[in-house]
N, CA, C and O of each residue as an XYZ file, in Angstrom:
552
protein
N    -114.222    105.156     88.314
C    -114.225    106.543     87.890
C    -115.407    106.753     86.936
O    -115.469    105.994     85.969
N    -116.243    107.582     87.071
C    -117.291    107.800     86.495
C    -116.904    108.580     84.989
O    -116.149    109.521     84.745
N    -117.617    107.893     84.275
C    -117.309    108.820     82.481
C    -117.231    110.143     82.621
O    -117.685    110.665     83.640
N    -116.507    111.075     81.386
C    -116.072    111.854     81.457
C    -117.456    112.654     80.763
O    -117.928    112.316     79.678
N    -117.916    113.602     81.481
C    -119.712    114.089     81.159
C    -119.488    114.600     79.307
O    -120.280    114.300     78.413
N    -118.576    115.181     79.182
C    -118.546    115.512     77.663
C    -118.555    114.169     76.952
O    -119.638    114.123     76.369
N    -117.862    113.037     76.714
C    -117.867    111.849     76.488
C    -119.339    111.581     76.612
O    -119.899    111.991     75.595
N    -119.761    111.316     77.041
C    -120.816    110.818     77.724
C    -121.872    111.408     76.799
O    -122.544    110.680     76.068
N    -122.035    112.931     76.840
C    -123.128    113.820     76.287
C    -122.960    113.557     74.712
O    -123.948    113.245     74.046
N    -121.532    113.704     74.057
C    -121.608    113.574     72.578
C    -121.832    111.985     72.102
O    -122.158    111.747     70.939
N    -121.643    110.956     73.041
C    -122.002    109.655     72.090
C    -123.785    109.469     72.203
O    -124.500    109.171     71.246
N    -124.153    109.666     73.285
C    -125.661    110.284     73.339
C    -126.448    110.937     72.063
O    -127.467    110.570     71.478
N    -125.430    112.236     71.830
C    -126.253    113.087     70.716
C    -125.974    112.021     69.636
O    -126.986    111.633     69.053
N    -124.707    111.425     69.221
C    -124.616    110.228     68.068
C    -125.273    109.280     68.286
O    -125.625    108.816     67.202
N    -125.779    108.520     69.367
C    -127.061    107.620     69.164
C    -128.310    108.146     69.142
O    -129.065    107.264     68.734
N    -129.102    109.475     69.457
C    -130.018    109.933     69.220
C    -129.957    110.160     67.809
O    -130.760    109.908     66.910
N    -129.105    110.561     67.814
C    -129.356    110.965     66.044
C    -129.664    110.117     64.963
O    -130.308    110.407     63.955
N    -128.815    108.352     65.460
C    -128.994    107.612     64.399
C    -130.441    106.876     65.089
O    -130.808    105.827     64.561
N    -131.012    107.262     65.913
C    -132.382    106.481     66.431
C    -133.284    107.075     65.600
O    -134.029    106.426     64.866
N    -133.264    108.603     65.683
C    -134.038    109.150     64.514
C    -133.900    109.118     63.283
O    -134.849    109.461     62.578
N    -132.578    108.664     62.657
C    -132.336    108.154     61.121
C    -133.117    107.132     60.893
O    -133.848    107.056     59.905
N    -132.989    105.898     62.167
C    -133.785    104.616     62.150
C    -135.465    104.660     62.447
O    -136.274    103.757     62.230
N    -135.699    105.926     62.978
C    -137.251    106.146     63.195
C    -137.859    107.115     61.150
O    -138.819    106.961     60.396
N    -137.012    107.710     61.139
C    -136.988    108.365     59.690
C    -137.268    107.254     58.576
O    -138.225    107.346     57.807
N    -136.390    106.235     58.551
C    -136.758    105.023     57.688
C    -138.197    103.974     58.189
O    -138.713    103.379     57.243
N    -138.737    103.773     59.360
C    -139.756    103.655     59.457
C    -140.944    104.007     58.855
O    -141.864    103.295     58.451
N    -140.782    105.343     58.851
C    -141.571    106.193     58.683
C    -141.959    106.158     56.769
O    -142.972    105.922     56.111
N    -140.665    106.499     56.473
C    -140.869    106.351     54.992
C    -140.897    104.993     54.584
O    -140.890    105.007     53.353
N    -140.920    104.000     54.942
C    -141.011    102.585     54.753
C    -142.820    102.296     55.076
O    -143.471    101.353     54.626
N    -143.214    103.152     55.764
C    -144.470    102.745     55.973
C    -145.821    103.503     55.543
O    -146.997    103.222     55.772
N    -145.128    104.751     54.714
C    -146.149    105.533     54.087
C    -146.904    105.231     53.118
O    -146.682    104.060     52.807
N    -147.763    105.737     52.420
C    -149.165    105.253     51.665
C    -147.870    105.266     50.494
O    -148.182    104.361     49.720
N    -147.072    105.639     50.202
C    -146.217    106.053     48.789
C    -144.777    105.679     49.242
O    -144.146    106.714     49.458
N    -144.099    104.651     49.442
C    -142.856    104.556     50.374
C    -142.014    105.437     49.576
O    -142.246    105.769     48.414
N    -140.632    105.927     50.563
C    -139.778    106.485     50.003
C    -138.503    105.386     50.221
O    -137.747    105.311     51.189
N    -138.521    104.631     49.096
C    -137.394    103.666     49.313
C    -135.875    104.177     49.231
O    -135.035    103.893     50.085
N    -135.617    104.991     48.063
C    -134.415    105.407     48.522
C    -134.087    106.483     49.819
O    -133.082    106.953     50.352
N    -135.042    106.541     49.926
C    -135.002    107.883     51.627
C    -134.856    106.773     52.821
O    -134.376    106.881     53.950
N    -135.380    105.801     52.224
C    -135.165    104.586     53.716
C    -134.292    104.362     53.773
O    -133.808    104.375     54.905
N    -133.148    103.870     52.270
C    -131.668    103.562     52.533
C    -130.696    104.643     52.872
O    -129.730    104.254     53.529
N    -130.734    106.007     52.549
C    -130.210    106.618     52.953
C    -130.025    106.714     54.305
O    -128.930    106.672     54.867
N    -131.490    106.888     55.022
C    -131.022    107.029     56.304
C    -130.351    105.810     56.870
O    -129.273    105.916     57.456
N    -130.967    104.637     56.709
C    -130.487    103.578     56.754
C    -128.668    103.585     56.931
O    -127.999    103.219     57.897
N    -128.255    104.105     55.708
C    -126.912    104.626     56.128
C    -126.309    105.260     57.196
O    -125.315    104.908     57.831
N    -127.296    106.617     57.380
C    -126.721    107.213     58.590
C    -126.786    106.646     59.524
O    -125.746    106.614     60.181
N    -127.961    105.935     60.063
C    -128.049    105.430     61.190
C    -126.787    104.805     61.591
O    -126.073    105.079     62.555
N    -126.621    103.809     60.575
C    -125.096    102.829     60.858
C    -123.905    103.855     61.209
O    -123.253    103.747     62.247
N    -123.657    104.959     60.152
C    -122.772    105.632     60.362
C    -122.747    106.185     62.078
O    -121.883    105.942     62.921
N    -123.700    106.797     62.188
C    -123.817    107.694     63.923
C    -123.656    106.568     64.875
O    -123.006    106.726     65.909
N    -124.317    105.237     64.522
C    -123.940    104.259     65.642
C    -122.628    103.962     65.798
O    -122.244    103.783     66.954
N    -121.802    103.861     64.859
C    -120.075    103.741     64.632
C    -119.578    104.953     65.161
O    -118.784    104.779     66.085
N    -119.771    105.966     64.898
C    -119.626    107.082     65.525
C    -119.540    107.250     67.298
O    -118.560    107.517     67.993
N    -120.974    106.977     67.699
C    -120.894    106.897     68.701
C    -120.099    106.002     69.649
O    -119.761    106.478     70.732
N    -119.779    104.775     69.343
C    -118.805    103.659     69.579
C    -117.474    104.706     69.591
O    -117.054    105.116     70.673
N    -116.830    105.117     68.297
C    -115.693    106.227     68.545
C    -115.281    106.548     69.544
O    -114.281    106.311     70.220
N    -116.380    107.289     69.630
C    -116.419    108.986     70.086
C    -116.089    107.970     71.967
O    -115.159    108.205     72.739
N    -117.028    107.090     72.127
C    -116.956    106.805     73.503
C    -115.489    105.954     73.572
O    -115.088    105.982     74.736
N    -114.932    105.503     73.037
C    -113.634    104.999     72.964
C    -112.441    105.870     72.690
O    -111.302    105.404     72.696
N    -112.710    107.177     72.442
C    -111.607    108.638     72.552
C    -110.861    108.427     71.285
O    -109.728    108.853     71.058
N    -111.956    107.396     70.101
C    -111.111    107.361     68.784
C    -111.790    108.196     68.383
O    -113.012    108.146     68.525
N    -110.908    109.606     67.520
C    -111.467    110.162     66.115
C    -111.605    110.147     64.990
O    -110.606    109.920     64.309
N    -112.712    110.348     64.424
C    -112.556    109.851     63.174
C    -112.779    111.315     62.100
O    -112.977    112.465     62.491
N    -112.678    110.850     60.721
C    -112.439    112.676     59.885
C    -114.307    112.634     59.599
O    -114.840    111.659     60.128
N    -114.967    113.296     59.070
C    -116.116    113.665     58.436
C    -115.933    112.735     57.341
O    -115.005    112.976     56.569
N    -116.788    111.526     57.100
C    -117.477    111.070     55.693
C    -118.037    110.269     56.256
O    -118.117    110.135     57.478
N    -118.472    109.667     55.481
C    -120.154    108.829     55.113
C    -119.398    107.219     54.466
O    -120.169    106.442     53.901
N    -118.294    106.933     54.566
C    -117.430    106.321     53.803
C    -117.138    104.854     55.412
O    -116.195    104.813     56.202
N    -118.297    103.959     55.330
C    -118.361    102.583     56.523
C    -117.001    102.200     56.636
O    -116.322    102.155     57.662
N    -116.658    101.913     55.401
C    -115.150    101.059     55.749
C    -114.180    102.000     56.490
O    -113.306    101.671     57.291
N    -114.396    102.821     56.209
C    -113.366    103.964     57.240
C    -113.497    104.029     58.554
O    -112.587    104.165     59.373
N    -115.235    103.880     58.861
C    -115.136    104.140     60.099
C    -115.939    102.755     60.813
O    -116.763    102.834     61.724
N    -115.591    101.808     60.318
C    -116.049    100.521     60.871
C    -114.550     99.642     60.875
O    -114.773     98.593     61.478
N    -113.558     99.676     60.562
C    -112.322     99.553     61.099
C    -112.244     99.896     62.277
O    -112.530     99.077     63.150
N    -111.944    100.848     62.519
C    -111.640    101.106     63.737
C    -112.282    100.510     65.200
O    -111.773    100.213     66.281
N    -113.935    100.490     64.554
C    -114.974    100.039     65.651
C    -114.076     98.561     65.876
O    -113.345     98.211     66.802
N    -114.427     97.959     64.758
C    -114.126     96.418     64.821
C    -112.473     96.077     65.727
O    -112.472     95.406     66.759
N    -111.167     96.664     65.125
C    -110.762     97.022     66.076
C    -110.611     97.317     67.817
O    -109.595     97.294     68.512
N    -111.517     97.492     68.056
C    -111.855     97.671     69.635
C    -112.368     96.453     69.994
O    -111.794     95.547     70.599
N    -113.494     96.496     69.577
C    -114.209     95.172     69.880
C    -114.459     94.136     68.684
O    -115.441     94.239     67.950
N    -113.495     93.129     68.544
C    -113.637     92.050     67.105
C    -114.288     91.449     66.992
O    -114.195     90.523     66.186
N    -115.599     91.716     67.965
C    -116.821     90.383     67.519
C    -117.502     91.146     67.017
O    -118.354     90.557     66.351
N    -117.651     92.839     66.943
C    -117.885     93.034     65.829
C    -117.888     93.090     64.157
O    -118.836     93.427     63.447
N    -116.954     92.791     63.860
C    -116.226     92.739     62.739
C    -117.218     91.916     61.545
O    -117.136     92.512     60.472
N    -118.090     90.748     61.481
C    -118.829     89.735     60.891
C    -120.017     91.125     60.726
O    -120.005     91.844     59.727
N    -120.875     91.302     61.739
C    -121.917     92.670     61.304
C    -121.164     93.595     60.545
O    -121.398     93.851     59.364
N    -120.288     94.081     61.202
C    -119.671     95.739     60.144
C    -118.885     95.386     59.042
O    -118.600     96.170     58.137
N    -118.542     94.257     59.103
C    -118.231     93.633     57.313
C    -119.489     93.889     56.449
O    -119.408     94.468     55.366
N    -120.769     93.391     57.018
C    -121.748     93.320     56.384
C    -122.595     94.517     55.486
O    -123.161     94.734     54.415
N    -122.091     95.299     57.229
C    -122.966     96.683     56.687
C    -121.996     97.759     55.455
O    -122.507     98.783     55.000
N    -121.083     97.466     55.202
C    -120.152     98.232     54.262
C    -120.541     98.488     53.313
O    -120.154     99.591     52.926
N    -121.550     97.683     52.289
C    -122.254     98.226     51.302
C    -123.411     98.945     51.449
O    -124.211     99.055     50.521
N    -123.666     99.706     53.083
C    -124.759    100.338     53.161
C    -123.917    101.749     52.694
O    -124.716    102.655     52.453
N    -122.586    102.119     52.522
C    -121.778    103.423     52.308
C    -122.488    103.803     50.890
O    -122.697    105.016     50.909
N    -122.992    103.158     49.524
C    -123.705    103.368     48.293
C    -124.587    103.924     48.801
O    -124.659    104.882     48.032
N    -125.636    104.148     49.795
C    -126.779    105.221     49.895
C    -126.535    105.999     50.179
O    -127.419    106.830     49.965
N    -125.245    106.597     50.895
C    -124.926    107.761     51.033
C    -125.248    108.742     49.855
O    -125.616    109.915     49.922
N    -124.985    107.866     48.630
C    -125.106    109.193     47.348
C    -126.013    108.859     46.151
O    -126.361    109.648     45.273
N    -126.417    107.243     46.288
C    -127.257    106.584     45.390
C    -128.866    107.063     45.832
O    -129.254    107.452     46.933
N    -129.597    106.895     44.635
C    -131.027    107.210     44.832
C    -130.870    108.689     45.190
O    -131.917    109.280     44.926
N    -129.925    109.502     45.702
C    -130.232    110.576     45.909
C    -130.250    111.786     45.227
O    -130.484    112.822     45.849
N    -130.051    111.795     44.132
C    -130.216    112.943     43.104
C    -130.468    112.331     41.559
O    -130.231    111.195     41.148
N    -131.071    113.567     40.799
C    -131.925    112.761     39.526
C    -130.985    111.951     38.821
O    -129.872    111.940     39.346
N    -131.097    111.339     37.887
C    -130.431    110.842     36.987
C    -129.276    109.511     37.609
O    -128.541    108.878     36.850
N    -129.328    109.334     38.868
C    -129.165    108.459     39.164
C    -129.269    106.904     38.875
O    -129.343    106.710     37.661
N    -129.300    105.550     39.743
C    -129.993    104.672     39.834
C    -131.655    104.629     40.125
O    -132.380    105.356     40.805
N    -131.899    103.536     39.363
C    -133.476    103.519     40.135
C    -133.713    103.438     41.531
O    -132.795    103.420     42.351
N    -134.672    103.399     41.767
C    -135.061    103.440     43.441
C    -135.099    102.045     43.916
O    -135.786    101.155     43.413
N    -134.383    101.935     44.828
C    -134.479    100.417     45.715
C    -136.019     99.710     45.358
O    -137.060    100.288     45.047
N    -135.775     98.351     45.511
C    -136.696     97.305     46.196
C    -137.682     97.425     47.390
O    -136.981     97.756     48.346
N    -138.667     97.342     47.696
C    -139.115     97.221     49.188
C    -137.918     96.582     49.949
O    -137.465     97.020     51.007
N    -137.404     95.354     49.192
C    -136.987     94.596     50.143
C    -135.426     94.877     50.254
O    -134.613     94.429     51.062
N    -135.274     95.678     49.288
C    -133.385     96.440     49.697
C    -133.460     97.681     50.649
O    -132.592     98.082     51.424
N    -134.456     98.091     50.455
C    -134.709     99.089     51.361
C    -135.079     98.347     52.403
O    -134.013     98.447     53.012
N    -135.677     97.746     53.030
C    -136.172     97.138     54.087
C    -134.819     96.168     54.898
O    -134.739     96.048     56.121
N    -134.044     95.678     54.114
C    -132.726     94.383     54.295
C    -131.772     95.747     54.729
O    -130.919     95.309     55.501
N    -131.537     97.505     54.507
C    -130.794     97.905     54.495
C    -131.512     98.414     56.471
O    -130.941     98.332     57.558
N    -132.555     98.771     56.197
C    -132.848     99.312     57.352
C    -132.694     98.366     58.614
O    -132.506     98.696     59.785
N    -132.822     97.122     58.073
C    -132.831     95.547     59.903
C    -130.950     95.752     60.111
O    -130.358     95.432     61.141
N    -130.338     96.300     58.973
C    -128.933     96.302     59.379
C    -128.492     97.072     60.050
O    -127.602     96.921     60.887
N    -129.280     98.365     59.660
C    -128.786     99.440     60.316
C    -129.262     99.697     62.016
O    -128.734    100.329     62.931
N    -130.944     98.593     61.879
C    -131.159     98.526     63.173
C    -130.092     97.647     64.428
O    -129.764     97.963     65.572
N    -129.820     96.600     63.681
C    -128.601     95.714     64.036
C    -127.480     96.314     64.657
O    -127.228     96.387     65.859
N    -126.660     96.852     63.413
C    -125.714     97.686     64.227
C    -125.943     98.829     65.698
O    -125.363     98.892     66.782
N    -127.114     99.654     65.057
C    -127.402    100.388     66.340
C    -127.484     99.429     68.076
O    -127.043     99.718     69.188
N    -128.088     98.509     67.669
C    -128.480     97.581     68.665
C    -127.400     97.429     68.951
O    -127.055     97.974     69.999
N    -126.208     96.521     68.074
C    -124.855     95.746     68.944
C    -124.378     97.158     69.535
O    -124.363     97.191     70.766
N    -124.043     98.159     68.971
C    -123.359     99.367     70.236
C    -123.968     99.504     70.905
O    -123.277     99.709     71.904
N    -125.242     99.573     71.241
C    -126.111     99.858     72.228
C    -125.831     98.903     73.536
O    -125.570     99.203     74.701
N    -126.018     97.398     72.760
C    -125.851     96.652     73.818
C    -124.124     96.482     74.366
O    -123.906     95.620     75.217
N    -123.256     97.109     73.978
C    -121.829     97.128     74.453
C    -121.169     98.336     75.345
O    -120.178     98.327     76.077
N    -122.099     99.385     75.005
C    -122.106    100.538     75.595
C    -122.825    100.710     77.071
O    -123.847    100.026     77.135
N    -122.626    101.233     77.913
C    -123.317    101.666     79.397
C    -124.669    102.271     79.050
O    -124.960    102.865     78.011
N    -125.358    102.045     79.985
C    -126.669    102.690     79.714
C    -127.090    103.583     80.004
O    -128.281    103.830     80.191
N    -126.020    104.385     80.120
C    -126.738    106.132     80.358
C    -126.064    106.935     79.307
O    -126.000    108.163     79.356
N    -125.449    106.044     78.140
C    -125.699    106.882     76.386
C    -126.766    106.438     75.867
O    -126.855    106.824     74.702
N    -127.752    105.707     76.240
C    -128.797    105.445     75.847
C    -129.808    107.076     75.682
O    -130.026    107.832     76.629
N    -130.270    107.285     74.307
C    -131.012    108.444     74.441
C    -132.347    108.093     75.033
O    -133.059    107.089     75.071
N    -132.395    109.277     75.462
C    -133.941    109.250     76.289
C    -135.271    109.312     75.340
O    -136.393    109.297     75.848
């Protein structure tokens, strides 16, 4: 039985989205002036939309936050060889709100920013590679 085209179309828009979170941290990782906390942030999302998309294609819902352990249960859950990566990535949920407004923490490391972004590429990758290949964004 062929996927259900709505299924199909929304885990799509959730891996496009976190490809461009993960192309977004590139980007600011590689500018004349890096934006290190802009790398971990997205860095975050990325992970988040890749978990997402895993969800969404498994007909689990999840509520609105930015909050990994919430929604990396469930992933792991489905498939438990995930569980060792999305343990890992759980402290990427602090960029959600760190570095991002004044008076905050200081701004990441090259190399926390950089260690946050190979995770977030990671995760994207393991759903990618568990998922069919026509949620692959174009």
């Amino acid at each position: 039985m062929p996927p259900d085209p709505l299924v199909l179309a929304e885990t799509r828009a959730w891996l496009a989205k976190a490809d461009e979170d993960l192309r977004a941290c590139e980007v600011c990782l590689a500018a004349r002036r890096p934006l290190l906390g802009t790398v971990t942030y997205h860095a975050q999302q990325a992970a988040e939309k890749a978990m997402k998309a895993w969800l969404v294609w498994h007909g689990r819902p999840f509520r609105k936050t930015h909050h990994l352990v919430e929604i990396a249960e469930p992933c792991w859950q489905i498939d438990p060889s995930l569980r060792p990566l999305l343990e890992r990535s759980l402290p990427l949920s602090q960029y959600a709100w760190k570095h991002r407004y004044p008076g905050e923490a200081l701004d990441p490391s090259r190399d926390e920013a950089t260690a946050a972004m190979q995770l977030a590429q990671a995760i994207t990758s393991a759903m990618l590679e568990r998922l069919p290949s026509e949620v692959r964004p174009g």
